[in-house]
N, C-alpha and C positions, 0 to 999 in steps of 0.2 A: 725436261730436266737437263739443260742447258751443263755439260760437261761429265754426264753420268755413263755414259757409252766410253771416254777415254779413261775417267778413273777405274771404272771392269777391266779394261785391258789392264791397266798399271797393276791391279793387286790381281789378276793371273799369271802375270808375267813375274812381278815379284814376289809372291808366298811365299816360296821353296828358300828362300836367300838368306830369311835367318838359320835354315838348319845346313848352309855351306853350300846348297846344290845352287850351277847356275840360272839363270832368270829361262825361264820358257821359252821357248820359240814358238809361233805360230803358223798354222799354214797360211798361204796367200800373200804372204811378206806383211800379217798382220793387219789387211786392211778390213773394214765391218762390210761384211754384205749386208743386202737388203731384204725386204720380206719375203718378197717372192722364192729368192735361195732360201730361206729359214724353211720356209712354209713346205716347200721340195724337201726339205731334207727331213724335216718330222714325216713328213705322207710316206716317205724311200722307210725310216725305221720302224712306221707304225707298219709296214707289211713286210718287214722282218720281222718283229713280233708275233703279228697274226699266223706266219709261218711256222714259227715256231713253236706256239700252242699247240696250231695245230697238227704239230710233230707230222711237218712236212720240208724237215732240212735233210740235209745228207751229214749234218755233226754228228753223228753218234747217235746212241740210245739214250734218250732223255725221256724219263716220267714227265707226263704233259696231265697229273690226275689232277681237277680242280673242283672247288666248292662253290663258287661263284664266277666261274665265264659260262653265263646263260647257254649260249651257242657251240660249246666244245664239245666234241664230239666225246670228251677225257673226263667229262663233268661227272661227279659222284657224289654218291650223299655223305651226308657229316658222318654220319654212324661208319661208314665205311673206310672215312680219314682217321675215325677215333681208332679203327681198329688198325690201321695201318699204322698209328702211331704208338700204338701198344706192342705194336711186334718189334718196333727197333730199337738198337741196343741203347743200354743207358747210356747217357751222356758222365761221363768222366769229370776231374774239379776241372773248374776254370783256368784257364793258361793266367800266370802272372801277365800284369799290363806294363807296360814299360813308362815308366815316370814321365818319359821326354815327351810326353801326348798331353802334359800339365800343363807344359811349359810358356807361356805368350812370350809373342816378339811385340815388336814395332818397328816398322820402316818407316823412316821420316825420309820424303823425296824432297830433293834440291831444285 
């Protein structure tokens, strides 16, 4: 897809600009690395993840109770979620949404 890689940068770099903020910066002075960096960089957060299921960080005390990670050691049954979610408080009305999340731009690039 011959030109599909610089128009990603272009509307990353420019989204922000219809609502005033300026254009992105990137790291690396913007340049695309290649697979092998991507592919490093998913394998580094997938074992942040796994870490942190298995509520083996030093962040704090984080609920790691789940329904569906086979392998956690946090894993519980639905009857057990139902009841956990029975015990906590009701949810309150909804926050008003702010209009400006309606709104479309268009940047036309020169």
């Amino acid at each position: 897809m011959p030109g599909f890689l610089q128009a990603t940068h272009e509307w990353f770099k420019m989204y922000k600009i219809p609502d005033g903020k300026p254009p992105n910066k990137f790291a690396f002075g913007g340049e695309a690395k290649n697979k092998d960096f991507a592919e490093n960089i998913i394998t580094e957060t997938h074992h942040y993840w796994e870490e942190l299921i298995q509520n083996k960080t030093d962040k704090g005390e984080l609920s790691c109770s789940t329904v569906c990670v086979e392998d956690s050691p946090y894993k519980i049954s639905i009857d057990e979620a139902e009841n956990i979610v029975k015990q906590s408080h009701e949810c309150g009305p909804a926050m008003p949404r702010d209009q400006s999340v309606n709104r479309w731009h268009f940047v036309q690039l020169q």
